[in-house]
N, C-alpha and C positions, 0 to 999 in steps of 0.2 A: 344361286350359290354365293354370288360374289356379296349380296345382300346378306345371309344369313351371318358370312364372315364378317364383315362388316359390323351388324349387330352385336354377334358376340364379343367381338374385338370391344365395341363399347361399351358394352356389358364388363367385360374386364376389369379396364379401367376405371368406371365409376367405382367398381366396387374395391379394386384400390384404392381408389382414393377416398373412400368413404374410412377404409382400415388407416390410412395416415392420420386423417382429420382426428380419429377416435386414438390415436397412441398420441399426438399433441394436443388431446383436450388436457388430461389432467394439467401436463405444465401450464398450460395460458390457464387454466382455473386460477392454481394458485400463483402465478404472476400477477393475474388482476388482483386477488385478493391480498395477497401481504406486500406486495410492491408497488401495483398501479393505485390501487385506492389509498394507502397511507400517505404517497406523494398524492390524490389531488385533495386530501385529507388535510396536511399539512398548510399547503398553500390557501387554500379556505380559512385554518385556523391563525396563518398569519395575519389577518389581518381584524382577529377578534381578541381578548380578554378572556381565557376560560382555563379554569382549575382544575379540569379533568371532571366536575361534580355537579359543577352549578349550570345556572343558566349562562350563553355562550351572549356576550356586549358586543357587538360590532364597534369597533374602535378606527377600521377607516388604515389609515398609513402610522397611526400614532407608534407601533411598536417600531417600527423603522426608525421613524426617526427618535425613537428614545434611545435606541440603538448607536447611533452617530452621535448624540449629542450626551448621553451618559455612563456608556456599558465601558465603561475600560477596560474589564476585565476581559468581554469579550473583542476588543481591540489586541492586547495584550495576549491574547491567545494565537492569534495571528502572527506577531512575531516572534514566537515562540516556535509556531513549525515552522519559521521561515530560519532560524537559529539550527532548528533541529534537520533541517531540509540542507542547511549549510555543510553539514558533515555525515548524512547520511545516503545522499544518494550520490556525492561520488562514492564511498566507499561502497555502496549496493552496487556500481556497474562495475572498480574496477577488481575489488577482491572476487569476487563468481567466476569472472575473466580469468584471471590469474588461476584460480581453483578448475576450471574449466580446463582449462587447457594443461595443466596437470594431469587432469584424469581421461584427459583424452591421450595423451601419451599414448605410448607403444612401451607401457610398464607392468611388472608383474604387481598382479592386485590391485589393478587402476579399479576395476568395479565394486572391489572393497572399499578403498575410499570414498568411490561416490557414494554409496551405502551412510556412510558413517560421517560426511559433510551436510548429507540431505535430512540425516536424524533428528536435528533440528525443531525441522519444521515442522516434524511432523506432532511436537511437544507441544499442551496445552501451554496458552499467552500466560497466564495464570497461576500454572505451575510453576513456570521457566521462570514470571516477576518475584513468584515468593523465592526461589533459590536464588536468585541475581541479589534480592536485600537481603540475604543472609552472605553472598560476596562480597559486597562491599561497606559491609557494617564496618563503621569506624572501628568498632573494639575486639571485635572475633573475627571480622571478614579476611577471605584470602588474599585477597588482592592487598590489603594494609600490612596485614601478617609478612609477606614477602616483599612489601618496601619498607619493614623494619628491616628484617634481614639486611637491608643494601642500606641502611642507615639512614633511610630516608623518612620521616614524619608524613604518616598517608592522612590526604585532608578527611574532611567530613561530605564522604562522596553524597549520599541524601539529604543530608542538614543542609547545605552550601548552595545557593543558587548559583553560581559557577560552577558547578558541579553535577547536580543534577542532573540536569538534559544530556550529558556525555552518558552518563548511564544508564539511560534511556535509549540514548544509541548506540552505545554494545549492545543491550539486549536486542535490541531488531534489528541488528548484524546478525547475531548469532543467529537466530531466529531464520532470516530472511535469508543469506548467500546460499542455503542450499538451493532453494527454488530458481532462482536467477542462477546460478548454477549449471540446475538442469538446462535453464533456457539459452546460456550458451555453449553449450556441450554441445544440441541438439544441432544449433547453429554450425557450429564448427565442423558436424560431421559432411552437413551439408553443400562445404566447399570444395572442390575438386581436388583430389592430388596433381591431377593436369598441371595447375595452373602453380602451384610448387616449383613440381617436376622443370616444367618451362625454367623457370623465376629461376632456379637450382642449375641450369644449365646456363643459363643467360651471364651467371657468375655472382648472382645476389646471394647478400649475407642474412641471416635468419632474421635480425632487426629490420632490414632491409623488405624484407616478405612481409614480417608482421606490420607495417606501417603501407603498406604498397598493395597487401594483398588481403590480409586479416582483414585488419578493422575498415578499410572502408565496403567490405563484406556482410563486417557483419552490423554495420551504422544500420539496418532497419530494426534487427533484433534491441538494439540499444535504443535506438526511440520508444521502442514498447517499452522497455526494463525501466526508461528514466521516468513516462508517463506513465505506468504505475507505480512506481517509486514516489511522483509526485502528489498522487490522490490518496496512497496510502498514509504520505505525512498527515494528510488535513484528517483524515478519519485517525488517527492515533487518538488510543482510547484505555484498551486494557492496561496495557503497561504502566499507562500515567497512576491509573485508579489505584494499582496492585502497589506499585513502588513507591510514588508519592503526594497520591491525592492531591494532585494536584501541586503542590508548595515544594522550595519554603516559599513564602512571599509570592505565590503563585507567578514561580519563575516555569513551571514547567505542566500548568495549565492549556489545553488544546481547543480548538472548534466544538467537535465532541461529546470534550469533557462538561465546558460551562453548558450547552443545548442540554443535555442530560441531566445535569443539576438543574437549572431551569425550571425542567417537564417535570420531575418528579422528587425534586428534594423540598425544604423549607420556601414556603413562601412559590407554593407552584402556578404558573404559569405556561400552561404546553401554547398557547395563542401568542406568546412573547416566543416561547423557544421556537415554535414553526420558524416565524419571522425569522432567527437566525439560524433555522435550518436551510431558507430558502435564501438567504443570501452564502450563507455556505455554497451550497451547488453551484448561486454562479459565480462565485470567486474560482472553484474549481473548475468549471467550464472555461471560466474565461481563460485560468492560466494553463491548463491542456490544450484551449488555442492557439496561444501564446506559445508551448513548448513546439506543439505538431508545425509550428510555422517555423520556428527559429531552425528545431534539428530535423525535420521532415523535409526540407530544402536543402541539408547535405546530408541528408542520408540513400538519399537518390540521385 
């Protein structure tokens, strides 16, 4: 008998496990296909000459280093989300914060406002870019409109390379605080009133809790928010395309943006773009090392 059980017992299992194996085939399908083979795809075509058409030249490291010694542009792209990286992801950790803990309150129609901070995101990149350059059109937009009112001469927010990239980061503000939002809502619920309550007895003032008790609570949530704050500057893409192609003076050109132009605009080359697709990744690797070391060490 003890046999029989036995057997069946394994008979069980195999045949669960044969039902797991078959509900994660389809995802690893298509993870090998549109994700594992385009990256070992890329990295192969880094280091050839090929137009999407022709026959594929094996070039060796030549596109690397035409990369360091001629691509300004795509140098120049670089400091560009490191500008855009400048004023974008403190405002991604501390406005959600602030909205977060708003809507965590103990207020009537807090879950209305999350509703209505989170709507957002949930708004095509595309749509949101063509309504933001009709905002800040020098001539008709709202935002000029209402700094005549206050007497003030509003610049030429898309013409201006001063200018530019700031509007570019409102739009992935707007865009962006709800989701980080959510993620510290989520966070926050997740704290004890315990340890309030204690803090609240002990004779601590709310600044006092928030600095003592909050944040370094919630420093694991904010190393996630900063290291995708971080990777999302380097992929910044639609916005750029939608608002301002890039320019003027391609002040507000991305990683991205030039790899895409590259692969498929004038004068293609996807065997050059690889190459700086594949230096992308490890600029990104390296500097989400860099980030997970610096604040992953006080976040615990």
């Amino acid at each position: 008998m003890e046999r029989i059980a036995e057997k069946k017992k394994h008979s069980l299992q195999s045949r669960l496990a044969w039902k797991g194996f078959f509900f994660v085939l389809p995802a690893c399908v298509f993870f090998t296909l549109f994700t594992l083979v385009p990256i070992i795809m890329a990295i192969v075509l880094a280091f050839a000459k090929y137009d999407g058409i022709g026959e594929i030249n094996w070039v060796g490291f030549q596109n690397f280093a035409n990369i360091f010694k001629f691509d300004d542009v795509y140098k120049k792209s670089f400091v560009n989300v490191a500008w855009y990286a400048l004023f974008a992801i403190p405002l991604s950790v501390l406005l959600p914060l602030f909205y977060a803990m708003l809507i965590n309150a103990d207020v009537q129609g807090g879950k209305v406002f999350r509703a209505i901070y989170y709507i957002p995101g949930l708004t095509s990149t595309v749509a949101a870019a063509t309504v933001f350059r009709l905002v800040f059109n020098p001539d008709i937009g709202v935002v000029n409109s209402f700094l005549g009112l206050l007497g003030i001469r509003g610049p030429q927010w898309l013409e201006s390379s001063n200018t530019a990239m700031i509007t570019i980061v409102f739009l992935t503000m707007w865009q962006g605080i709800g989701g980080n939002m959510i993620i510290y809502a989520a966070a926050l619920t997740g704290i004890s009133p315990e340890l309030y309550e204690a803090a609240r007895i002990d004779g601590a003032s709310r600044p006092r809790m928030f600095f003592k008790i909050t944040l370094p609570l919630l420093a694991p949530t904010t190393f996630f928010i900063i290291t995708m704050s971080i990777i999302g500057a380097f992929q910044l893409y639609d916005q750029v395309l939608v608002m301002t192609d890039g320019g003027p003076a391609n002040s507000t050109v991305t990683p991205v943006y030039v790899i895409y132009n590259r692969a498929f605009g004038t004068n293609s080359n996807m065997g050059y773009a690889s190459a700086q697709a594949v230096l992308l990744f490890i600029v990104i690797a390296f500097v989400s090392t860099i980030t997970q070391k610096f604040v992953k060490d006080r976040a615990y």
